[in-house]
C-alpha positions, 0 to 999 in steps of 0.5 A, a space after each residue: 500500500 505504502 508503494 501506492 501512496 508514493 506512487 500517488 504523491 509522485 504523481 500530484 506533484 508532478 511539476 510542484 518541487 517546493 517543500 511547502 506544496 509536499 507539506 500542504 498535500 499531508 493531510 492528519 487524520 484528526 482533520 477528517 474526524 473533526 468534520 473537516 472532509 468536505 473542505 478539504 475535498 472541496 479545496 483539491 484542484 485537478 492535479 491535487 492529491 492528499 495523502 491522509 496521514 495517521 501517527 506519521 503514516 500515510 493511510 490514505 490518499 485523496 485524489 480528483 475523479 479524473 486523477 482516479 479514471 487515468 489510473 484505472 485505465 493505466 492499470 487497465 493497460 498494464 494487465 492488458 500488455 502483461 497478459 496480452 
């Protein structure tokens, strides 16, 4: 799981090489419990991606639909020239 979450990261980041976007893509699970979620999903931009964090852990990460469809279809890809 961890590999995803990097692999997602690398991907939101793309083109953002500033320590302050890393550190603004972190997100405490705290801030979803405190009824937070809504804003913090709202606030996400096309190529935003949020990596939920739990005792310094990444635990989940909060991506765009659109980010979500390009990786379905490139994992599509992928099984497709593995077994293909």
């Amino acid at each position: 799981m961890t590999n995803l979450l990097i692999f997602l990261y690398n991907l939101g980041m793309a083109g953002k090489s500033s320590v302050g976007a890393m550190l603004n893509s972190l997100v405490p699970i705290s801030q979803l419990n405190q009824g937070k979620a809504a804003k913090i999903i709202s606030s996400l931009g096309p190529d935003d991606i949020k990596i939920i964090v739990k005792n310094n852990e990444p635990m989940a990460a909060i991506i765009p639909i659109s980010r979500f469809s390009e990786l379905i279809e490139a994992e599509e890809m992928m099984k497709e020239m593995n077994h293909g």
